[in-house]
Residue, then its C-alpha position, 0 to 999 in steps of 0.5 A: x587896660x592900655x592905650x585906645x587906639x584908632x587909625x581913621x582915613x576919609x573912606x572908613x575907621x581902618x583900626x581901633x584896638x587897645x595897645x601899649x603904644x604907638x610911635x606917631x611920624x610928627x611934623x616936628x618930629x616923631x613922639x610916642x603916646x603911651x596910656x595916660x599922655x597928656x592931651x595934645x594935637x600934632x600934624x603928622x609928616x608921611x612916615x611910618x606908624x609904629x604899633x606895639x600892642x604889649x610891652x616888648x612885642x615886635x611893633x607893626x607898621x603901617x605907612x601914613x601920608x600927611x594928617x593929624x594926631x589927637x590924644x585925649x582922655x580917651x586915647x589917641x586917634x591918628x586921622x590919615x589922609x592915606x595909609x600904605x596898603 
């Protein structure tokens, strides 16, 4: 099954897959959301988005400046205000 994940800025919905996990650039830190986490909001700080679409997989990353991170029953939702083209 995996972790829904979605990648939001102001202009569109840039992602939105199922992935084993994601490494999120938190204001207070990095943290890493698998299937199953327990709820939380964080701020995110300009670094790099870590996407791991199957356990072991080279991850892929995309650059994110400044936002939030939402993770709910549902999954994890990163709402960027810019990511690196």
């Amino acid at each position: 099954m995996g972790l829904k994940f979605e990648l939001v800025t102001p202009a569109r919905l840039e992602r939105s897959s199922d992935v084993y996990m994601v490494t999120v650039p938190g204001s207070e830190g990095d943290f890493s959301v698998l299937e199953g986490h327990a709820p939380f909001m964080a701020t995110l700080r300009n670094g790099p988005l870590t996407i791991y679409a199957t356990s072991g997989a080279e991850p892929e990353t995309i650059e994110v400046e400044g936002g939030f991170a939402e993770v709910n029953e549902t999954g994890l939702t990163v709402l960027a205000e810019h990511i690196a083209a």
